[in-house]
C-alpha positions in Angstrom: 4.5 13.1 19.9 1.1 12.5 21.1 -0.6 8.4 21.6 -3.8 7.3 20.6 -5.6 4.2 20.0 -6.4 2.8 16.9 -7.4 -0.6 17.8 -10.1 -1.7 16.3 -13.8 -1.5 16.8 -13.2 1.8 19.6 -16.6 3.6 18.4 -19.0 1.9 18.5 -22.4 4.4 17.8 -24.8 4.5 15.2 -24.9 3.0 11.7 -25.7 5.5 8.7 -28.6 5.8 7.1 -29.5 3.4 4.4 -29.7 6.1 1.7 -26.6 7.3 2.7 -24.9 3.6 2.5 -26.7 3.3 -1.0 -25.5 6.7 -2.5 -21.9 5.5 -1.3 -22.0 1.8 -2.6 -23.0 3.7 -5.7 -20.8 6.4 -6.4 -18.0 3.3 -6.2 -19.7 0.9 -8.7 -20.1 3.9 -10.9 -16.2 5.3 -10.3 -14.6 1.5 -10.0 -16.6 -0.6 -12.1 -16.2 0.6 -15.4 -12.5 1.4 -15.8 -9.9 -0.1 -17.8 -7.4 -1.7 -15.2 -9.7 -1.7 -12.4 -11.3 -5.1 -12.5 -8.5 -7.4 -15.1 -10.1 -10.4 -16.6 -8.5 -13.6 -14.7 -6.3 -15.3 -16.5 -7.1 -19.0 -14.9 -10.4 -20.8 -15.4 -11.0 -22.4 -12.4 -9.3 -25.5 -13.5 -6.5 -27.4 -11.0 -3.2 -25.0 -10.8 -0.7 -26.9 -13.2 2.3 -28.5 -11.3 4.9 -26.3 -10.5 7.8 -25.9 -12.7 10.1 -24.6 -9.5 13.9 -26.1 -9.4 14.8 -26.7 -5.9 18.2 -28.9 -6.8 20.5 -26.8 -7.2 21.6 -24.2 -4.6 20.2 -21.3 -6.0 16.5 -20.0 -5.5 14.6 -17.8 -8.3 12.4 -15.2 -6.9 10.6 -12.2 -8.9 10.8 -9.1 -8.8 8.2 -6.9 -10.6 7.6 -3.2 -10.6 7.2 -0.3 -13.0 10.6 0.6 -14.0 9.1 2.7 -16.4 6.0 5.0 -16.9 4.1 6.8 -14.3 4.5 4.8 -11.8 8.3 4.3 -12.2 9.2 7.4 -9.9 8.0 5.1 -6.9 8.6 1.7 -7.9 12.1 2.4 -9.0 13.2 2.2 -5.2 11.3 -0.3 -4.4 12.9 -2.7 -6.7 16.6 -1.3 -5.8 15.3 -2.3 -2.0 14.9 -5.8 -2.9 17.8 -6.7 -4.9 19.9 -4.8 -1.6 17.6 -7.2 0.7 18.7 -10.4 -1.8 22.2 -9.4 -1.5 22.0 -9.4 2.6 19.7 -12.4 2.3 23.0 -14.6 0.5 25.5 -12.8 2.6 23.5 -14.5 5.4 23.8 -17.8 3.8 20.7 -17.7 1.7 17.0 -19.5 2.2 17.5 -22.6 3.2 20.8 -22.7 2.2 20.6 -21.6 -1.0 21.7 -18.6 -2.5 18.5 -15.4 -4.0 18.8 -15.3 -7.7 16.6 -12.1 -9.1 14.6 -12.3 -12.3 14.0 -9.1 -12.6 10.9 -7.8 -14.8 9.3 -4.3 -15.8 5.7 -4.0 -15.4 5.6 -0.5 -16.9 2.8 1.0 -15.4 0.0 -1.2 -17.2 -2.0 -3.9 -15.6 -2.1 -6.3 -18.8 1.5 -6.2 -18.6 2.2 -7.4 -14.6 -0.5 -10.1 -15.8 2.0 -10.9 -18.8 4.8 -10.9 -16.8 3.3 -13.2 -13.7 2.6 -15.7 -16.2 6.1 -15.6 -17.5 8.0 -15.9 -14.4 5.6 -18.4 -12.4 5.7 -20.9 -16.1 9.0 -19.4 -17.8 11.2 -18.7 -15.1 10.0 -20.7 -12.4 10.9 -18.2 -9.9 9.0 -19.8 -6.0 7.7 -16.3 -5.8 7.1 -13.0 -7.1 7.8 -9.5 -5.1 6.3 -6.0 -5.9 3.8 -4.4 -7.4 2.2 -0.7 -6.4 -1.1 0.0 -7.6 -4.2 -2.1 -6.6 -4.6 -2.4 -10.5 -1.1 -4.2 -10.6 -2.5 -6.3 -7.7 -6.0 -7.1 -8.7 -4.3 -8.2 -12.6 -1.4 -10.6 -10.9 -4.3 -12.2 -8.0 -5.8 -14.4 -11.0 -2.6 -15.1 -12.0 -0.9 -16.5 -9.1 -3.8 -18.1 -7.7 -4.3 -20.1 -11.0 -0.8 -21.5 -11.0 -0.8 -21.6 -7.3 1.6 -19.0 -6.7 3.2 -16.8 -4.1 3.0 -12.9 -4.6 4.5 -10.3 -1.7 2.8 -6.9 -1.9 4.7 -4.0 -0.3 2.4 -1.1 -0.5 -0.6 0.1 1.3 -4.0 -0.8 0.0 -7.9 0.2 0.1 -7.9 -3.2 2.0 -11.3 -5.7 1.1 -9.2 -8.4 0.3 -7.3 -11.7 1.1 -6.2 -14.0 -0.8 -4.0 -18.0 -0.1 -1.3 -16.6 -3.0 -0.5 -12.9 -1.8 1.0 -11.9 1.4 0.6 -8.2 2.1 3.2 -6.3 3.9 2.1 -2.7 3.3 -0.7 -1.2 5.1 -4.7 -2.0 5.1 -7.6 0.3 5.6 -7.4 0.1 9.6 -3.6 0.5 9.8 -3.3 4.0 7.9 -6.3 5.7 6.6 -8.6 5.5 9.7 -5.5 6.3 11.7 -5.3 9.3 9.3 -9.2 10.2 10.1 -8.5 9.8 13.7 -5.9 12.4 13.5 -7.9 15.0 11.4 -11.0 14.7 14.1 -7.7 15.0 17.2 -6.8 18.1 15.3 -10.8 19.5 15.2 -11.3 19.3 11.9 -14.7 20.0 10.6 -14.5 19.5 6.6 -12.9 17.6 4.4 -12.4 17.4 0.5 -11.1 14.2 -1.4 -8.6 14.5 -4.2 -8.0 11.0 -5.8 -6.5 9.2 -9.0 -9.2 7.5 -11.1 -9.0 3.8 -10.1 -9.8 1.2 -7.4 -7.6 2.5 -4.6 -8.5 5.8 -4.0 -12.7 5.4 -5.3 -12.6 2.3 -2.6 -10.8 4.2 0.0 -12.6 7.8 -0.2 -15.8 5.2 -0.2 -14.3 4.3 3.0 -13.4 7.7 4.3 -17.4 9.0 3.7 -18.5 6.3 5.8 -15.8 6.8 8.5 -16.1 10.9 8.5 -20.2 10.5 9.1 -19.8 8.5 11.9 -16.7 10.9 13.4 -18.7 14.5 11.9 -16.8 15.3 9.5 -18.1 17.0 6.5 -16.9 16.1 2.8 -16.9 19.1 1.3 -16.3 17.7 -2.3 -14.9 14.9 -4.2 -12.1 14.8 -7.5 -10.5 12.5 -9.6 -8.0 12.3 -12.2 -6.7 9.4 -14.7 -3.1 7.7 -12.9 -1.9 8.6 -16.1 -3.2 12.6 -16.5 -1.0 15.3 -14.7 -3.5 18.4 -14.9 -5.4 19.1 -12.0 -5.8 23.1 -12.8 -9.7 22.4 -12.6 -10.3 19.9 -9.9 -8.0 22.3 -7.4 -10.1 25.3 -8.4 -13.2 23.5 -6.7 -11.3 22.9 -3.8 -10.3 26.3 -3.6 -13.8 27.2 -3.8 -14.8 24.7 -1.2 -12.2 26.3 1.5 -11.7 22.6 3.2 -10.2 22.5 6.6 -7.8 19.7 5.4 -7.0 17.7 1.6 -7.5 13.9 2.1 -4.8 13.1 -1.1 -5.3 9.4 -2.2 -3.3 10.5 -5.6 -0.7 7.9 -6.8 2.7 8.4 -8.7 3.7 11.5 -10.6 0.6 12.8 -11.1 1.2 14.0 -7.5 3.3 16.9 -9.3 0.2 18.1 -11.3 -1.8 18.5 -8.3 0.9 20.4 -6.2 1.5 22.4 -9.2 -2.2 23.3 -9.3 -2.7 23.5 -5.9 0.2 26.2 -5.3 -1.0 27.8 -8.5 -4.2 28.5 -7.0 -3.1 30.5 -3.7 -3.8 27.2 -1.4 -0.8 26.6 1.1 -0.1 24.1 4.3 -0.9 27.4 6.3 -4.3 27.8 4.4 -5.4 24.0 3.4 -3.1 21.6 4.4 -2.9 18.4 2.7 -2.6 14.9 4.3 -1.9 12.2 1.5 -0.6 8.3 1.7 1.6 8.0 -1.0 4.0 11.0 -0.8 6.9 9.8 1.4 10.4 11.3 1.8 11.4 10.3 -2.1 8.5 11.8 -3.7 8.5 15.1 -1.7 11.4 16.2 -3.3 10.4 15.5 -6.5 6.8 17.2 -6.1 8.5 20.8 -7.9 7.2 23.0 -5.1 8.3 23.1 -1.6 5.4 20.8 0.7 6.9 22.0 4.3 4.1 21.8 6.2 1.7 19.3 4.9 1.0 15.9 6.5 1.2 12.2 5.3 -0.2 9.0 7.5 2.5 5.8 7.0 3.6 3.5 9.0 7.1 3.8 8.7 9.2 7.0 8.1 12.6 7.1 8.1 12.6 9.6 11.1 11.8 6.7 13.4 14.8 6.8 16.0 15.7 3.0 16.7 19.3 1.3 16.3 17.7 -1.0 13.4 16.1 1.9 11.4 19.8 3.8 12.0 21.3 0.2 10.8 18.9 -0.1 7.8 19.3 3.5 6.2 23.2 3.1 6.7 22.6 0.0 4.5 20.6 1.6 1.9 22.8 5.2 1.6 25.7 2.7 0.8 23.7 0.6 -1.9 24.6 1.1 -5.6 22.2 3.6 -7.0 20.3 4.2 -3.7 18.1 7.3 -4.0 19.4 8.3 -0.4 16.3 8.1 1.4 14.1 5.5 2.9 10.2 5.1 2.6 7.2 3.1 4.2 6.7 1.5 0.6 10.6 0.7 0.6 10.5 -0.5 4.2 7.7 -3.4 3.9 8.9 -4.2 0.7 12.8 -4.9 2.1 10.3 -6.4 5.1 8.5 -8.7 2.4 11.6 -10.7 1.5 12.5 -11.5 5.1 9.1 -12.2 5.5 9.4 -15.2 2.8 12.4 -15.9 4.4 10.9 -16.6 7.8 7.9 -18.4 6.2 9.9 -21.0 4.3 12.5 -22.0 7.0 9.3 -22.4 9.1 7.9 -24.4 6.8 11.1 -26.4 5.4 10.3 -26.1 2.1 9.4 -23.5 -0.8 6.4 -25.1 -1.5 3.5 -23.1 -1.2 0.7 -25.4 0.1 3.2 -25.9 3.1 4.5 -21.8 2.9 0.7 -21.4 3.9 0.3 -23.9 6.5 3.1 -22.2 8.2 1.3 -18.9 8.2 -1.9 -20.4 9.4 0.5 -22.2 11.8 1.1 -18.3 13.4 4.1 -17.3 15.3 5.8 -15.8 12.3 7.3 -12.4 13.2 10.2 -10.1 11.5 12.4 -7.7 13.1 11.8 -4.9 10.4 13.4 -1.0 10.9 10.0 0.0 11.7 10.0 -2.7 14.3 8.7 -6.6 15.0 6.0 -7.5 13.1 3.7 -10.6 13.0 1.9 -11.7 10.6 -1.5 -12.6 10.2 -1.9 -16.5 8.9 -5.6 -16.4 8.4 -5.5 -13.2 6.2 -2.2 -12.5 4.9 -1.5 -9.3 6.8 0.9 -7.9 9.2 0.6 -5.7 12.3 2.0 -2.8 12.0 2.5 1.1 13.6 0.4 4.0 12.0 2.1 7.2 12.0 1.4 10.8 11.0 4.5 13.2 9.9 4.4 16.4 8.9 7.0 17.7 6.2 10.1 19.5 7.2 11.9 21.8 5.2 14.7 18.4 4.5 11.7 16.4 3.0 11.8 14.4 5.8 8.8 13.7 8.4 8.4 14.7 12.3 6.2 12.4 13.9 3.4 13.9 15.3 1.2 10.9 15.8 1.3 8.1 16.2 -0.5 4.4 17.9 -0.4 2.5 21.0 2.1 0.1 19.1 1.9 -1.9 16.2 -2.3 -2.5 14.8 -3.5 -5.5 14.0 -4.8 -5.5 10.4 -8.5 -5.6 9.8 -8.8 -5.7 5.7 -12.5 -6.0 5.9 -13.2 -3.8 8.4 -14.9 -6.5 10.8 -13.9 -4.7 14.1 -16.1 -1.3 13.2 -19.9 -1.0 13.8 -20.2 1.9 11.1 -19.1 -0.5 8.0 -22.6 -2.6 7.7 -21.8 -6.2 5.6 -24.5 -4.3 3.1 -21.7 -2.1 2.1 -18.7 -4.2 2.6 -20.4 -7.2 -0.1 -21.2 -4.2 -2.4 -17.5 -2.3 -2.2 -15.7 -5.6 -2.4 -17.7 -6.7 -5.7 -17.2 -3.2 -7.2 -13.4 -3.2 -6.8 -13.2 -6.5 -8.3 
């Protein structure tokens, strides 16, 4: 394994060109700002957050939990919600949140944004859970924000992100932009490579992050060598992959989300391309999608910040857990790991506070000193921005579908969602991404 440094703000050299920075800022308001899903309409009007409806007598707790049991995003967010009902259930064992006992409300937010809006609504007003868990897509996140922040609140995001946002009612425990897709750029320049071609799904993440990655491969000399997209919810890919295989990239930077992974793995092995040939490097194929991509990807890279490779007595103790769970898939992920991470998180945040209120939940973040022993290790959080430090990693796929480190930091990063630490990300372009991804 080698060690680099990814803290932040390590190059500092020349800014881009200001026609270069326009074409960019444009090419996202074009691919982010007319979408359906990408930018939901907020479902508060600016008026006071209503009181909150939250029962605290009794000795039970309702939290949320929302994620796509169904649709294209189910064959990732499946786990994720079997992760948190298993943290729940250690949670109680343990004696609970203050004494009193998890009680799940479980809801399915089917892949569509309107419906995690729906459902927010329903468990912050109907339910009265103290806080809501899950999510996967930025378009999930960007349709429950307005909802949480207008009824004030609490929403734990496990997955990582394009980054370009905070918010008082979300706590994110997956990755931002400086924790695993720079790390993912500084590898490619480690490993001398000269272009690059982007393959993405047709929403905020990806058009946000690839934004990102143009800007970030100028400044390192790396040439993008072309630039695809296709619908979350559209599994062909034939034509997209034959332009790549035209463009002969050294590397595939793969910002493609759910199962319409299997369409461009299918393509991409249809059209001669191989790990030997063009290897791909993505950040949302862990160890439960690989198997389920129908081709074998030994041999082509992903950049997380957790893998269940990681050799430490906690990880060992937290996969034992998980293999012996009811309807565990078997295998651990990053997604799976800050999302098991997210509850403890709450956990931390509330006994430091005393209460589940969330005006005192946040004055215990900004407070600072909140850290959880995770499997991938401690980690703090963040109170002025909602983030945790974390590890980046790169693995390359084995023929088990699991991942051999062959990167990885100088210890955990701090997160920097807005990209303040890095010369080569003017404000210009920052104000202009964060306004086109809504």
């Amino acid at each position: 394994m080698t060690s680099h440094s990814t803290r932040a703000g390590t190059r500092r050299t020349r800014l881009l060109a200001l026609p270069a920075l326009a074409a960019v800022t444009a090419l996202v308001l074009v691919g982010c700002g007319a979408r359906a899903g990408d930018s939901p309409s907020a479902s508060g009007s600016g008026a006071a957050a209503p009181a909150s409806c939250v029962d605290t007598s009794g000795d039970t707790i309702k939290l949320g939990f929302l994620n796509s049991l169904t649709g294209g995003m189910a064959i990732s967010e499946k786990t994720v919600s079997n992760v948190l009902h298993m943290a729940a259930d250690e949670i109680n064992a343990d004696g609970g949140i203050l004494g009193k006992k998890i009680e799940p409300v479980q809801e399915d937010g089917a892949t569509d944004w309107p419906t995690f809006a729906e459902k927010t609504e329903k468990l912050l007003t109907q339910d009265c859970v103290a806080a809501i868990f899950g999510g996967w897509t930025s378009s999930s996140r960007k349709a429950v924000k307005p909802v949480v922040e207008a009824n004030n609140g609490l929403f734990f995001y496990p997955v990582q992100y394009e980054g370009l946002e905070a918010s008082p009612n979300i706590y994110y425990t997956g990755a931002t932009t400086n924790q695993q897709i720079l790390p993912a750029m500084d590898y490619l320049k480690s490993q001398g490579v000269k272009t690059l071609f982007l393959a993405g799904s047709d929403y905020v993440f990806p058009r946000t992050a690839n934004a990102i990655i143009k800007l970030y491969a100028a400044e390192l000399g790396i040439e993008i060598v072309g630039e695809e997209y296709v619908p979350l919810d559209k599994d062909d890919w034939t034509t997209q992959v034959a332009k790549i295989a035209a463009a002969k990239p050294d590397y595939v930077f793969n910002t493609i989300n759910g199962s319409s992974n299997v369409g461009f793995i299918k393509a991409y092995y249809d059209a001669g391309l191989s790990p030997a040939t063009t290897p791909i490097i993505s950040v949302s194929i862990a160890e439960e999608e690989a198997p389920s991509m129908g081709h074998d990807v030994t041999g082509n890279f992903a950049s997380w910040n957790y893998f269940q490779s990681i050799d430490t007595p906690a990880n060992a103790k937290f996969i034992a857990s998980w293999k012996a769970y009811p309807g565990s898939s078997g295998v651990t992920s990053d997604p799976m790991e800050s999302a098991y991470t997210s509850l403890f998180l709450y956990k931390k945040l509330v006994e430091a506070a005393g209460s589940f209120d969330v005006d005192k939940i946040n004055a215990a973040a900004k407070a600072g000193g909140i850290t959880v022993d995770s499997p991938g290790g401690t980690v703090t959080l963040d109170g002025d921005n909602h983030h945790i430090s974390k590890p980046g990693y790169i693995g390359k796929i084995n023929a088990q579908n699991q991942f051999d480190i062959v990167w990885s930091s100088d210890g955990p990063i701090p997160p920097d969602p807005f990209l303040y630490g890095y010369s080569w990300f003017p404000a210009s372009v920052r104000d202009s991404l964060v306004a086109a991804a809504g």
